[in-house]
DSSP file (Angstrom, degrees, kcal/mol; ACC not computed):
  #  RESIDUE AA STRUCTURE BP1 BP2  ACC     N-H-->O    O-->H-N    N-H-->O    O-->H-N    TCO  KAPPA ALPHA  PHI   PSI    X-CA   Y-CA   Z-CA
    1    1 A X              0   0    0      0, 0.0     2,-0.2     0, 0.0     0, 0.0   0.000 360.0 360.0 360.0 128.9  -17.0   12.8  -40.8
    2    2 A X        -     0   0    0      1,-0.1     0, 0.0     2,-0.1     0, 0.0  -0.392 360.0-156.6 -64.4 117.1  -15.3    9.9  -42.5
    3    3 A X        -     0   0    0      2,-0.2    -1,-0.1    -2,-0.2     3,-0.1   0.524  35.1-116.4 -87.5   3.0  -11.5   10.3  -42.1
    4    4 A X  S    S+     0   0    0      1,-0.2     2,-0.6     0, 0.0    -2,-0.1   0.370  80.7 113.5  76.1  -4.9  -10.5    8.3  -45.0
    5    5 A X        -     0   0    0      0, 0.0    -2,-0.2     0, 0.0    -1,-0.2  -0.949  65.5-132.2-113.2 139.7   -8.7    5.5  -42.6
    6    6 A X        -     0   0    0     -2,-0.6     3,-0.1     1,-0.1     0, 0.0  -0.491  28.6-106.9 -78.2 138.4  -10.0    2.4  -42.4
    7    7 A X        -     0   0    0     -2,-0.1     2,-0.3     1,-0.1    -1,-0.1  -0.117  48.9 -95.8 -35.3 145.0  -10.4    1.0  -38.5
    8    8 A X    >   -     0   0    0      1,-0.1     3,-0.6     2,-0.0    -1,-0.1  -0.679  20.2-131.0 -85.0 134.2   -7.6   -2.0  -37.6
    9    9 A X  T 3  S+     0   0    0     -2,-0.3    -1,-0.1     1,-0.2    -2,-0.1   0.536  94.3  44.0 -37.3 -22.2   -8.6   -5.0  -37.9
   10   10 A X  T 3   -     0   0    0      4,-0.0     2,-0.5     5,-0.0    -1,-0.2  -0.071  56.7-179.5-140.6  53.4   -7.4   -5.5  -34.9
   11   11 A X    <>  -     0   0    0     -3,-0.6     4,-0.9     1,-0.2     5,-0.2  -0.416   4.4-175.6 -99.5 114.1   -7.5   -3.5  -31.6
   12   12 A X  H >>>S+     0   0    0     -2,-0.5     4,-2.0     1,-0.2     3,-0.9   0.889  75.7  64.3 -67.7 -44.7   -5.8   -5.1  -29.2
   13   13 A X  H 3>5S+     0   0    0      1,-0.3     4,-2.7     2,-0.2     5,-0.4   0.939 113.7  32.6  -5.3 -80.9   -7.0   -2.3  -26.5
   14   14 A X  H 3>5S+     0   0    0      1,-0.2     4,-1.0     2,-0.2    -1,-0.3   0.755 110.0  58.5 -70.6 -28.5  -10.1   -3.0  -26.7
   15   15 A X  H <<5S+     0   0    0     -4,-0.9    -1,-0.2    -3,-0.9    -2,-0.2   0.544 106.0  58.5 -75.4 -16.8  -10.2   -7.0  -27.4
   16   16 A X  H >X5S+     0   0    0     -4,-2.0     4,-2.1    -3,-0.4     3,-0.7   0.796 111.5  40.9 -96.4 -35.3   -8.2   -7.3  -23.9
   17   17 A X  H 3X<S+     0   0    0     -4,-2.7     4,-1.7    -5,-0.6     5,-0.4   0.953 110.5  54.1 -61.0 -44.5  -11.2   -5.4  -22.0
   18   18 A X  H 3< S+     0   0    0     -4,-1.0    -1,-0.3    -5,-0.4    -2,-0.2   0.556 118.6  36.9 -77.9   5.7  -13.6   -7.1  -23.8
   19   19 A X  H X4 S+     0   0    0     -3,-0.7     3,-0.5     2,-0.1     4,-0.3   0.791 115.5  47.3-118.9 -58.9  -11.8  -10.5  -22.6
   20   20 A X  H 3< S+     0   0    0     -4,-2.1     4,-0.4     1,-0.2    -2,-0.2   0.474 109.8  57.0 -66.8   3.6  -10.6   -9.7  -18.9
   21   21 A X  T 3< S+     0   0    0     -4,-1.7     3,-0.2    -5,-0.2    -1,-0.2   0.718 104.9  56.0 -98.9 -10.5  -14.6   -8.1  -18.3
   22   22 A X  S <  S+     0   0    0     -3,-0.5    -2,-0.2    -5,-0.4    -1,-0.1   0.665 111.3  47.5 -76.7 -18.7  -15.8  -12.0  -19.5
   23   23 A X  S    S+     0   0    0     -4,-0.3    -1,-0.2     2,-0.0    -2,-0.2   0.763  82.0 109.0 -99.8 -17.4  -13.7  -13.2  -16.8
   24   24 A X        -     0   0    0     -4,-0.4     3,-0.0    -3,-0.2     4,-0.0  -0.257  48.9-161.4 -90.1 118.2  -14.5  -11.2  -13.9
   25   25 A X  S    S+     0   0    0     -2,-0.1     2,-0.4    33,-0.0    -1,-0.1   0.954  81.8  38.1 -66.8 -46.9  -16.5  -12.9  -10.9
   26   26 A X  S    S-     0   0    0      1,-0.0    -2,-0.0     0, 0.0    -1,-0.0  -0.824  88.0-104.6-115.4 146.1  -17.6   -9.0   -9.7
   27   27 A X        -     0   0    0     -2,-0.4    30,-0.4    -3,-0.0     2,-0.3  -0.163  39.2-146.8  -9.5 134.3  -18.5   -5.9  -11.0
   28   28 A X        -     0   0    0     28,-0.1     2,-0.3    29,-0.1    28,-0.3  -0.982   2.6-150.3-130.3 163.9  -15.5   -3.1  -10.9
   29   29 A X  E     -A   55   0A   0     26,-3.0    26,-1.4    -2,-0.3    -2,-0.0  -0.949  25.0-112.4-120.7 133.0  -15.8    0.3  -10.5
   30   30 A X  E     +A   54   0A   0     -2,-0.3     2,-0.2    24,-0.2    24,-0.2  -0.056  52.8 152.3 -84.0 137.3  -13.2    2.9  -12.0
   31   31 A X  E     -     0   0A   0     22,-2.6     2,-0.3     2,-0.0    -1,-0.0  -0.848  34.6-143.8-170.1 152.8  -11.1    4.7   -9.0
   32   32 A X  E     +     0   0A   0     -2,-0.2     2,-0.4    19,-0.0    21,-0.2  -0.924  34.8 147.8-125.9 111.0   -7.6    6.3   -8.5
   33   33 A X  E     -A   52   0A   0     19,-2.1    19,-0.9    -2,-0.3    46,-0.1  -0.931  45.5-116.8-130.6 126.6   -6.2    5.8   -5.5
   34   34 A X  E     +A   51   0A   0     -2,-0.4     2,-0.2    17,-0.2    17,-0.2   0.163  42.8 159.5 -53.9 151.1   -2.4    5.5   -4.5
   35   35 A X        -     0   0    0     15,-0.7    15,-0.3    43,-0.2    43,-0.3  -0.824  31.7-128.5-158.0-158.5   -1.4    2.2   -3.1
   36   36 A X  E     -B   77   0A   0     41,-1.7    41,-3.6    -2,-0.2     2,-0.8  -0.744   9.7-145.2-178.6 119.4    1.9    0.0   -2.5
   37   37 A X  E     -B   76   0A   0     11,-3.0     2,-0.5    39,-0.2    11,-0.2  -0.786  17.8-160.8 -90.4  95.1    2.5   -3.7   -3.5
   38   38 A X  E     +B   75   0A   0     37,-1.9    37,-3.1    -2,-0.8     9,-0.2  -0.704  20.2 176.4-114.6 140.2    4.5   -4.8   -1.0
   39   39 A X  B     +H   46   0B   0      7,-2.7     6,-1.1    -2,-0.5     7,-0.6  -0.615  24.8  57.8-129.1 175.7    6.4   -8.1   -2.2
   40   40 A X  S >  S-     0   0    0     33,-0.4     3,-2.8     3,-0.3     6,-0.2   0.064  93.0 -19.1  81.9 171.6    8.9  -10.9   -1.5
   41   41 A X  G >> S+     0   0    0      1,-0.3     3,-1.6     2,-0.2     4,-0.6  -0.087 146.9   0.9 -32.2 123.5    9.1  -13.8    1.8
   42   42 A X  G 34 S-     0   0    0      1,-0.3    -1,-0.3     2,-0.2    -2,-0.1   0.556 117.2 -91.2  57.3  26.7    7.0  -12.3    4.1
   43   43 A X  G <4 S+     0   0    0     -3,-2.8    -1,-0.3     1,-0.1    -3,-0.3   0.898 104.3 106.1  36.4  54.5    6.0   -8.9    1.8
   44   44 A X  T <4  +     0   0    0     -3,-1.6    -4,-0.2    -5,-0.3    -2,-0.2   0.489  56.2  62.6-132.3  -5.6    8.8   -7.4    3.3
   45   45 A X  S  < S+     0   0    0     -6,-1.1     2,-0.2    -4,-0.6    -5,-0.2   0.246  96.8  35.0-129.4  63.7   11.3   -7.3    0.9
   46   46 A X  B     -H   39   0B   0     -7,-0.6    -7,-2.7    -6,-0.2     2,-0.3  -0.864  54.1-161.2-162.8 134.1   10.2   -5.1   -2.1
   47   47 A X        +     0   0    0     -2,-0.2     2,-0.3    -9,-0.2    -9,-0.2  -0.975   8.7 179.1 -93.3 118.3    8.2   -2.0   -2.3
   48   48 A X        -     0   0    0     -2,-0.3   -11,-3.0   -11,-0.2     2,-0.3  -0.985  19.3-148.0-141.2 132.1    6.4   -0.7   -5.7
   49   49 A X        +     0   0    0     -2,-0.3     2,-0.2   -13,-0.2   -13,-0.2  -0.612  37.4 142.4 -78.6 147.1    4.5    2.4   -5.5
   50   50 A X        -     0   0    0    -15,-0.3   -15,-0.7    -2,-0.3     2,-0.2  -0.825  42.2-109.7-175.0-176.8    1.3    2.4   -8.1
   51   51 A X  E     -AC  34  63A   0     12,-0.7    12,-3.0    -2,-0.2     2,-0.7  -0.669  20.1-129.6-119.5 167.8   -2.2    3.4   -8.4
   52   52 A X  E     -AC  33  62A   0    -19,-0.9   -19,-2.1    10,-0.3    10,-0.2  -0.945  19.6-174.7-132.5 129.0   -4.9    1.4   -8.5
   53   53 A X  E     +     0   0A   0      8,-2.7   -22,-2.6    -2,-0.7     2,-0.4   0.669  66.7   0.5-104.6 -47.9   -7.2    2.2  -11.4
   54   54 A X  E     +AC  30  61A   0      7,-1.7     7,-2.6   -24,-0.2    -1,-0.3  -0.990  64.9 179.7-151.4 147.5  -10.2    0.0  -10.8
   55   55 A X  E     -A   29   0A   0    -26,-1.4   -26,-3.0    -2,-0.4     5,-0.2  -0.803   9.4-169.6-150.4-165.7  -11.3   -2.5   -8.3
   56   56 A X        -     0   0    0      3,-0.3   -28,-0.1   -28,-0.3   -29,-0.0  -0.644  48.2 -88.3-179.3 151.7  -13.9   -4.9   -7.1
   57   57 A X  S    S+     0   0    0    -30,-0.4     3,-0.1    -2,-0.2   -29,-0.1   0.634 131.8  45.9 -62.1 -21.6  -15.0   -7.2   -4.0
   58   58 A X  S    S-     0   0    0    -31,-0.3    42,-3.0     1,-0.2     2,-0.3   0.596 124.4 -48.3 -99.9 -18.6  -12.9   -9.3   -5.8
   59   59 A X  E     - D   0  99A   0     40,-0.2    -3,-0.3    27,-0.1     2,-0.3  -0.989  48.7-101.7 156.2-136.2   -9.7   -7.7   -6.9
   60   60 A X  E     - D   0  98A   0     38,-2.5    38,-2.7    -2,-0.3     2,-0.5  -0.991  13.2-129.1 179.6 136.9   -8.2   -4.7   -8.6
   61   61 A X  E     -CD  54  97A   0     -7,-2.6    -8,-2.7    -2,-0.3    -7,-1.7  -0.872  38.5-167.4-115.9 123.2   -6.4   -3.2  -12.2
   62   62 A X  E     -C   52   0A   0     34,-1.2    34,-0.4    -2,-0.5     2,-0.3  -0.942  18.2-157.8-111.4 120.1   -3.2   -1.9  -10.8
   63   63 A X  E     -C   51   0A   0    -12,-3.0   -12,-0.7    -2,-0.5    32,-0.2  -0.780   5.5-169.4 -90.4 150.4   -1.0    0.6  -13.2
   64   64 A X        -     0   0    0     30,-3.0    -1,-0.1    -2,-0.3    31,-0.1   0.758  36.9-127.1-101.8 -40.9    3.1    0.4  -11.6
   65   65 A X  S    S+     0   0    0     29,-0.4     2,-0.3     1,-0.2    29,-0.1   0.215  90.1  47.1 120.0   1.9    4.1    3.4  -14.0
   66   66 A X  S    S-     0   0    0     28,-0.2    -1,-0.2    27,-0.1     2,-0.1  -0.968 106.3 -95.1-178.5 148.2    7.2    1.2  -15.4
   67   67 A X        +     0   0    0     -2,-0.3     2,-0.3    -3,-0.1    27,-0.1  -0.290  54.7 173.9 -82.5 163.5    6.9   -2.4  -16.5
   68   68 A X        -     0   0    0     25,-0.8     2,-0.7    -2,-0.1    -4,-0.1  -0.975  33.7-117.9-159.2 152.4    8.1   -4.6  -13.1
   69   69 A X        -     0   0    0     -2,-0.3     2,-0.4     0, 0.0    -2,-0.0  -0.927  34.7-163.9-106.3 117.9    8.0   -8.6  -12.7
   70   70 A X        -     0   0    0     -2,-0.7     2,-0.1     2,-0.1    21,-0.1  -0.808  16.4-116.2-112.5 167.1    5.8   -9.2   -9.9
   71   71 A X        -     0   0    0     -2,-0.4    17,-0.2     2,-0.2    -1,-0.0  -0.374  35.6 -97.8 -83.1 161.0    5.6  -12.6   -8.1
   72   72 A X  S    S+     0   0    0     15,-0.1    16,-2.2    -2,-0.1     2,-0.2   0.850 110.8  29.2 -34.2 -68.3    2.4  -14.9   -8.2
   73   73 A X  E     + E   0  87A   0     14,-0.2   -33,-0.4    15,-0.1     2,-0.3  -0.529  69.6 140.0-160.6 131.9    1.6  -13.5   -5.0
   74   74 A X  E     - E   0  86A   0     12,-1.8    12,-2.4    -2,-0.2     2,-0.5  -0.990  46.5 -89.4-174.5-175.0    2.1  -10.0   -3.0
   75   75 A X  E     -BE  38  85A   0    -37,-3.1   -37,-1.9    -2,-0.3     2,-0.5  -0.826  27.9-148.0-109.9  83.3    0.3   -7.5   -0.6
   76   76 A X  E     -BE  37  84A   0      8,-1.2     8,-2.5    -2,-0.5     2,-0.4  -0.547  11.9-162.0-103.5 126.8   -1.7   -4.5   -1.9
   77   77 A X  E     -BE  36  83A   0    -41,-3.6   -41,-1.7    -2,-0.5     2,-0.7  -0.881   5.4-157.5 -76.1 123.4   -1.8   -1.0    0.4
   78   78 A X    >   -     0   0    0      4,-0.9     3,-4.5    -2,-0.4   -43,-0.2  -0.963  29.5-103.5 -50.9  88.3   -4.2    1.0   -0.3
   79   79 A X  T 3  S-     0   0    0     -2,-0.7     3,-0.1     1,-0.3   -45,-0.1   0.182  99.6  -9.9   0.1  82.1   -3.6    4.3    0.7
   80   80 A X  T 3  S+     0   0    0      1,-0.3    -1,-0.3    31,-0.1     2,-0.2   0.593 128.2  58.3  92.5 -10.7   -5.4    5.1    3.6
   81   81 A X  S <  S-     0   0    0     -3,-4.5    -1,-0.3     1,-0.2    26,-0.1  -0.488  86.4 -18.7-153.1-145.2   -7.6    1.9    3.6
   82   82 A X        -     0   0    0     -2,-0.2    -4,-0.9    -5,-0.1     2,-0.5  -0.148  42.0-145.0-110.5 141.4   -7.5   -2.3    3.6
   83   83 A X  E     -EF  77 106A   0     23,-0.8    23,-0.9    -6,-0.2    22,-0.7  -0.920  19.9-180.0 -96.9 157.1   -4.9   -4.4    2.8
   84   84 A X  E     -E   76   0A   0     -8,-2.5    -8,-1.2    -2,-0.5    20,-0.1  -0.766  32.9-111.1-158.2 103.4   -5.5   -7.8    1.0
   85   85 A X  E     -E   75   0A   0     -2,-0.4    16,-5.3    18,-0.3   -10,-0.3  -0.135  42.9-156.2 -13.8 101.2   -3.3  -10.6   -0.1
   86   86 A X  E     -EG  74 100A   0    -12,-2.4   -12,-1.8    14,-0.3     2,-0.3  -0.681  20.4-149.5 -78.2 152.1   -3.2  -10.7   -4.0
   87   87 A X  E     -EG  73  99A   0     12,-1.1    12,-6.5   -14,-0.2     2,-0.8  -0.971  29.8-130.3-135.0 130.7   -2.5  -13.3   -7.1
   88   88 A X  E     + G   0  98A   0    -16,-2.2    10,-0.3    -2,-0.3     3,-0.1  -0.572  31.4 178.3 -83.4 111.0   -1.2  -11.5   -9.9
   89   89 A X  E     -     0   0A   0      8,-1.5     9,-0.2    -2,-0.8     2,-0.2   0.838  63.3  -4.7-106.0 -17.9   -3.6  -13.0  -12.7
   90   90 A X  E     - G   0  97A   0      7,-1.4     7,-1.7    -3,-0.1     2,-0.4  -0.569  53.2-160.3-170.1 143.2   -2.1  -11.0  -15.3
   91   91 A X        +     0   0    0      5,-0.2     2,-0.3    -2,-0.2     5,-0.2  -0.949   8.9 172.7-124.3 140.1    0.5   -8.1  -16.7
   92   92 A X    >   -     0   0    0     -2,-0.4     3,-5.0     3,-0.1    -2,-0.0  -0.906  67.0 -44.1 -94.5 129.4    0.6   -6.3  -19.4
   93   93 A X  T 3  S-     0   0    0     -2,-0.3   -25,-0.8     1,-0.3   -27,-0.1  -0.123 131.0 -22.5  60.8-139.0    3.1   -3.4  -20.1
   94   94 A X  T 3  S+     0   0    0    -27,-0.1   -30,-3.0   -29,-0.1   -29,-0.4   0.163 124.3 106.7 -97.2  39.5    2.8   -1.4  -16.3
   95   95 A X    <   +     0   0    0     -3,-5.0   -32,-0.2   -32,-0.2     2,-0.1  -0.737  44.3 178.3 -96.3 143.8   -1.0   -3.3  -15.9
   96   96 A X        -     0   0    0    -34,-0.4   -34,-1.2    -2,-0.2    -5,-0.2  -0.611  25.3-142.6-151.3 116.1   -1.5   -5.8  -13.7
   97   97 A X  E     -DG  61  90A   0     -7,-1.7    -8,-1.5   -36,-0.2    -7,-1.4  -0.553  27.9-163.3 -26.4 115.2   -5.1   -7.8  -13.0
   98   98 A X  E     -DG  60  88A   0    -38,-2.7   -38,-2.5   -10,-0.3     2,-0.4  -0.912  10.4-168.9 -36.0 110.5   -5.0   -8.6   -8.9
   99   99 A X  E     -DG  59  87A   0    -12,-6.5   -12,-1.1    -2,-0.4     2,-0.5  -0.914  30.1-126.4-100.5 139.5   -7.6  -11.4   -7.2
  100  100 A X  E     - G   0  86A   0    -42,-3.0     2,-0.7    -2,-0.4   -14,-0.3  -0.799   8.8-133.7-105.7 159.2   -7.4  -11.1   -3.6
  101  101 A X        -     0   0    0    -16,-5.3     2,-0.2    -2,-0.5   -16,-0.2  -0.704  57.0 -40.2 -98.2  75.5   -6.8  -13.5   -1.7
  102  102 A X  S    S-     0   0    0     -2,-0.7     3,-0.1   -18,-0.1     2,-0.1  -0.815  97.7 -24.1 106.1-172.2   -9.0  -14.1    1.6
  103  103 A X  S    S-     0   0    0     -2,-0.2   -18,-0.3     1,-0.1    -2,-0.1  -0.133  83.5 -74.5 -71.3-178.1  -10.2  -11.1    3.8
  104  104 A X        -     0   0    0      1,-0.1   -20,-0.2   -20,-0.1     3,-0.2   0.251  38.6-154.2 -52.4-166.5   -8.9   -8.0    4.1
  105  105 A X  S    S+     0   0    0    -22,-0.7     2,-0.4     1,-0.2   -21,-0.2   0.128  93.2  19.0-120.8 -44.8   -5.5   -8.3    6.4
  106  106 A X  B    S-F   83   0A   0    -23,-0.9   -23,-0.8    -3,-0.1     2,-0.6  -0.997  94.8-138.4-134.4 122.1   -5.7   -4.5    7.7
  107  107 A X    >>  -     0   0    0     -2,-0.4     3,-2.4   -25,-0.3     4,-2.2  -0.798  21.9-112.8 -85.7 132.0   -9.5   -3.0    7.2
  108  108 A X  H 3> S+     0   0    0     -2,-0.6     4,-1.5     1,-0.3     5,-0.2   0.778 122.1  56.9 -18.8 -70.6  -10.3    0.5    6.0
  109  109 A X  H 3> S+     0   0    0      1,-0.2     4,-1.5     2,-0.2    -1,-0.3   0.805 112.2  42.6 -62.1 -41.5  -11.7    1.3    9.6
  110  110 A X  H <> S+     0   0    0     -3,-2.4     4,-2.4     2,-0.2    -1,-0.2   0.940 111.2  56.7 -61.8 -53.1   -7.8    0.2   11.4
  111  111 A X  H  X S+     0   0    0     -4,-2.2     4,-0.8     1,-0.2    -2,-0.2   0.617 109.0  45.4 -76.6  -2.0   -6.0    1.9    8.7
  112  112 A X  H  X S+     0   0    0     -4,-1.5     4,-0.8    -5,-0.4    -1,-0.2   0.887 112.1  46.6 -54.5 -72.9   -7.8    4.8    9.6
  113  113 A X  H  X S+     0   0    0     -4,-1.5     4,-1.9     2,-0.2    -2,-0.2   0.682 110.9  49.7 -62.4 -40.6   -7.4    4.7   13.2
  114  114 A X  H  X S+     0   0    0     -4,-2.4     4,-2.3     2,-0.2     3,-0.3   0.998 105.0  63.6 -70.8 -52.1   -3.5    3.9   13.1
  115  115 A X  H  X S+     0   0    0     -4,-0.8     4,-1.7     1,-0.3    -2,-0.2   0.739 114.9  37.6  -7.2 -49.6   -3.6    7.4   10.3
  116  116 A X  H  X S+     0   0    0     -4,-0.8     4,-4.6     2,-0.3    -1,-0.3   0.834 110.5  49.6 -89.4 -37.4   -4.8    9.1   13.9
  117  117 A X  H  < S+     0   0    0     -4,-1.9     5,-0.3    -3,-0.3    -2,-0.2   0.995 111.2  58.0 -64.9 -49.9   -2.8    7.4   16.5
  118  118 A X  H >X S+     0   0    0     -4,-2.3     3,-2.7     1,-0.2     4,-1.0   0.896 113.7  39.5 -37.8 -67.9    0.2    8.6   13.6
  119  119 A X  H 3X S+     0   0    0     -4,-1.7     4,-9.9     1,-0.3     5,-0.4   0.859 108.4  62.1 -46.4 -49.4   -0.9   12.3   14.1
  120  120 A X  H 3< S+     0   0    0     -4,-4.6    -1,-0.3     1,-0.2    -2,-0.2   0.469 106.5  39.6 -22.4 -30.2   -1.3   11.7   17.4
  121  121 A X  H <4 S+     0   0    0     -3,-2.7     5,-0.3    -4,-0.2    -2,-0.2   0.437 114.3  61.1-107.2 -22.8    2.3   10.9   17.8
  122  122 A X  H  < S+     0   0    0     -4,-1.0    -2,-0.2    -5,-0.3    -3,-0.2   0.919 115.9  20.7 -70.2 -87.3    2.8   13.6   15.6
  123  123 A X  S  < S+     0   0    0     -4,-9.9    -3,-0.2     1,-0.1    -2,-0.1   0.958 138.7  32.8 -73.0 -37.5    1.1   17.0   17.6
  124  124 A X  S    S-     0   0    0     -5,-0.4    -3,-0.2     1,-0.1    -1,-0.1   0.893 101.9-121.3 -44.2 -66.7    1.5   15.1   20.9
  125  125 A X     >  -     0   0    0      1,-0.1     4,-1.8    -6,-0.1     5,-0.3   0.013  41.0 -57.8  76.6-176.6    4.1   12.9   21.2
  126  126 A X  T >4 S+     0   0    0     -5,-0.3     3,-5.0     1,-0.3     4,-0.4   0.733 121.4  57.5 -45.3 -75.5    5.0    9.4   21.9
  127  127 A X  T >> S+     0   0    0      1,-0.3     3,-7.3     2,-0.2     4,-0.5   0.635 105.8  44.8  10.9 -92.1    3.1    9.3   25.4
  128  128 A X  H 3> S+     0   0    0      1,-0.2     4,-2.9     2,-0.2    -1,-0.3   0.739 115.4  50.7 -61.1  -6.6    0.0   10.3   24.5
  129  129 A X  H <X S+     0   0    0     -3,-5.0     4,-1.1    -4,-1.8    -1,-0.2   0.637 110.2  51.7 -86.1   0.0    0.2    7.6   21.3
  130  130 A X  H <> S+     0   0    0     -3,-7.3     4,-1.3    -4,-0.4    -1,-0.2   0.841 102.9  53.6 -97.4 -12.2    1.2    5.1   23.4
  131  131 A X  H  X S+     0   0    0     -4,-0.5     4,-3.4     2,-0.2     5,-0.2   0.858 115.9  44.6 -18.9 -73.0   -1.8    5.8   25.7
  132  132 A X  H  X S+     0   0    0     -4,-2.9     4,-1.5    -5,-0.2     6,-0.2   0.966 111.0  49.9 -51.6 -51.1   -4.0    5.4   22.5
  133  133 A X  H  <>S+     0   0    0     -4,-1.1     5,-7.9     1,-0.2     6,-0.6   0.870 112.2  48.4 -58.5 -31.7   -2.1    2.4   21.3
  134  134 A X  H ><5S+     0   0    0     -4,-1.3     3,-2.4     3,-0.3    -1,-0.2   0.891 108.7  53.5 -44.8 -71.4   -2.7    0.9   25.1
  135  135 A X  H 3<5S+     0   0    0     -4,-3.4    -2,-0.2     1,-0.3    -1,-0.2   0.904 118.3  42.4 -40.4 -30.6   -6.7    2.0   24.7
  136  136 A X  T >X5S-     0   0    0     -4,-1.5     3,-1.9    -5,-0.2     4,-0.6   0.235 103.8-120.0-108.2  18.9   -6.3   -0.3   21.1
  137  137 A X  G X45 -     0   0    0     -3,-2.4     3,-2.5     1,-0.2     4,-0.4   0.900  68.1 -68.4  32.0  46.7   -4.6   -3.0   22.1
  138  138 A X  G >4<S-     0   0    0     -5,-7.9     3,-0.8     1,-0.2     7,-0.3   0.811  92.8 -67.1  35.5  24.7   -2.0   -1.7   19.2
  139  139 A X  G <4 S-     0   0    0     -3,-1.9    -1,-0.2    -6,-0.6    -2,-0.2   0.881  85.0 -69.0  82.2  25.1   -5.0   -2.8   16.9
  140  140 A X  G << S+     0   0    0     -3,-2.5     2,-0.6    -4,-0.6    -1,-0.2   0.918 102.3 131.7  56.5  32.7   -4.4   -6.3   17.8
  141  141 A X    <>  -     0   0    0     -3,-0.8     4,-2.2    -4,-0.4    -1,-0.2  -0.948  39.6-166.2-133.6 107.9   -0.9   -6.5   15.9
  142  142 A X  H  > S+     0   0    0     -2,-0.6     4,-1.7     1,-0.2    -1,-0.1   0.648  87.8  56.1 -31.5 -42.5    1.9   -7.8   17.4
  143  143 A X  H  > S+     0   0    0      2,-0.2     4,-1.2     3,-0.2    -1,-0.2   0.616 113.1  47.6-103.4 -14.6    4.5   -6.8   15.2
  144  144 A X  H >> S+     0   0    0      2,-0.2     3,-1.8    -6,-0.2     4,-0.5   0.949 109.4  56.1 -55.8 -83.1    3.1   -3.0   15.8
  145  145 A X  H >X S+     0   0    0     -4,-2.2     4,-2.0     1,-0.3     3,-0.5   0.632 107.0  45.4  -9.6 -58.0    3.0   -3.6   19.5
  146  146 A X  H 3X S+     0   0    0     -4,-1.7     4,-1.4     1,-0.2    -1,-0.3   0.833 111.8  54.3 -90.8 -17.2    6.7   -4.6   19.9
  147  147 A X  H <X S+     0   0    0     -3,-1.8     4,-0.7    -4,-1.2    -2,-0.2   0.642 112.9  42.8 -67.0 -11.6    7.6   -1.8   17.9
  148  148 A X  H <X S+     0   0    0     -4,-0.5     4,-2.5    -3,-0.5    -2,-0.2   0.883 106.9  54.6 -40.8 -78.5    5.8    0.3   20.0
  149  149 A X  H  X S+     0   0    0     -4,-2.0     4,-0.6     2,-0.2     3,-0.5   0.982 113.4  47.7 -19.2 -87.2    6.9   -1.2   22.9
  150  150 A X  H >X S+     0   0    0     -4,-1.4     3,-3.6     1,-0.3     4,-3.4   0.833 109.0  50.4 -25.1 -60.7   10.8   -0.5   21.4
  151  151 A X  H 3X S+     0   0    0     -4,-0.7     4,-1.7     1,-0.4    -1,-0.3   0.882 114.3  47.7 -89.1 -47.8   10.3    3.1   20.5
  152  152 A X  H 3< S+     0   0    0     -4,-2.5    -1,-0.4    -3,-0.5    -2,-0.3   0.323 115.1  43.1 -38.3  -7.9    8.8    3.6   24.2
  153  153 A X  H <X S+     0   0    0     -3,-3.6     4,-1.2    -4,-0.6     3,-0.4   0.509 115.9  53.3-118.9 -19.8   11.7    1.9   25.9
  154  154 A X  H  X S+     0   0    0     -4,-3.4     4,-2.7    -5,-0.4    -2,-0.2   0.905 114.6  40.3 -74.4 -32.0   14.2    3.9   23.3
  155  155 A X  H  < S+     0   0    0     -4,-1.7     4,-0.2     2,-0.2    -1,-0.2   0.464 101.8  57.4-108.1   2.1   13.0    7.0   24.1
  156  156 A X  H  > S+     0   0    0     -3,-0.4     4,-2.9     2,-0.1    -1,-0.2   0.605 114.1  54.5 -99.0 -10.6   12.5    6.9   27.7
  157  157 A X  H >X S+     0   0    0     -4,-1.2     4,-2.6     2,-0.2     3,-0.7   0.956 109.6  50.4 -24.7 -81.6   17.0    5.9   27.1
  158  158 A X  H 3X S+     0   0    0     -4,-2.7     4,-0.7     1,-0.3    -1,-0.2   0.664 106.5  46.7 -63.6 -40.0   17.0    8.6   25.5
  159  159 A X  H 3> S+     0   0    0     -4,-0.2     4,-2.5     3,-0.2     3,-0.4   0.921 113.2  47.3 -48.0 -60.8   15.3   10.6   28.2
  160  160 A X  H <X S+     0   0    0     -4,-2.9     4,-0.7    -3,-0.7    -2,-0.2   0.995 115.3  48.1 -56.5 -68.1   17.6    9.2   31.3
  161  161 A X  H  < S+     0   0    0     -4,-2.6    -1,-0.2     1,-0.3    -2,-0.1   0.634 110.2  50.2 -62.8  -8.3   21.1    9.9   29.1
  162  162 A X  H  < S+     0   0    0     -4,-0.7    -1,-0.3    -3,-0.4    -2,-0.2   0.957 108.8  50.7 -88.4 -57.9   19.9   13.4   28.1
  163  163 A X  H  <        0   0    0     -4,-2.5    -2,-0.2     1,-0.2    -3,-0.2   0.588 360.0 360.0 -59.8 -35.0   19.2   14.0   32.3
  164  164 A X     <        0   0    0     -4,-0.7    -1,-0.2     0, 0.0    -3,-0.2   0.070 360.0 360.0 117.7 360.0   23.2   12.6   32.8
């Protein structure tokens, strides 16, 4: 039924899809998944929770929930799965277009596996996650490893000073 108002001339909505899918090297396929954009010298000093709306082999339509100035360049978590160096290719509002950069950094199949060692650490305790971590070579990450390492040397401290 004809509503009596004419379509705009001009709908920006829809002319900015129709423009960023002409640019797109890959195919992407519509998902929600929680993530974290971890930003600044060495992505360590800024955190922005958002969800990641659509992705790609090739990168990824991120909403932040609130408009935010990201840098050229930052680190996207994916809940549960891969992380991959990003270039901010464009934002709008709380959108932002992602290309990733390289391979993965942390693969679906690691971030998994650290998820378990966490539980591990969890219903166990430290021991048996340092056992695991031992079994994994801490996933081949240093910066785990000596924090490992730490939290094993703090807690057997903690052990000795409780015993007097």
């Amino acid at each position: 039924m004809f509503s009596g108002k004419s379509p705009s001339p001009f709908d920006s909505a829809a002319f900015s899809k129709a423009l960023l899918a002409e640019r797109r090297v890959a195919p992407r396929f519509g998902v929600i998944k929680s993530a974290k954009l971890l930003v600044g010298e060495g992505y360590a000093q800024g955190v922005y929770d958002c969800l990641v709306l659509d992705e790609s082999d090739t990168g990824a339509l991120v909403d932040l929930g609130t408009v935010v100035n990201l840098p050229e360049e930052m680190v996207l978590q994916v809940a549960g799965g891969a992380q991959r160096r990003a270039r901010r290719c464009w934002a709008v509002g709380s959108k932002a277009g992602l290309e990733f950069l390289g391979a993965p950094l942390r693969s679906s199949e690691v971030a998994r596996g650290m998820q378990e060692v966490a539980r591990l650490i969890e219903t166990k305790g430290l021991a048996a996650g340092m056992i695991a971590l031992r079994g994994l070579a801490f996933f081949e990450e240093p910066a785990l490893r000596e924090a490992a390492l730490q939290a094993e040397a703090a807690c057997a401290k903690l052990s000795d000073l409780l015993k007097g």
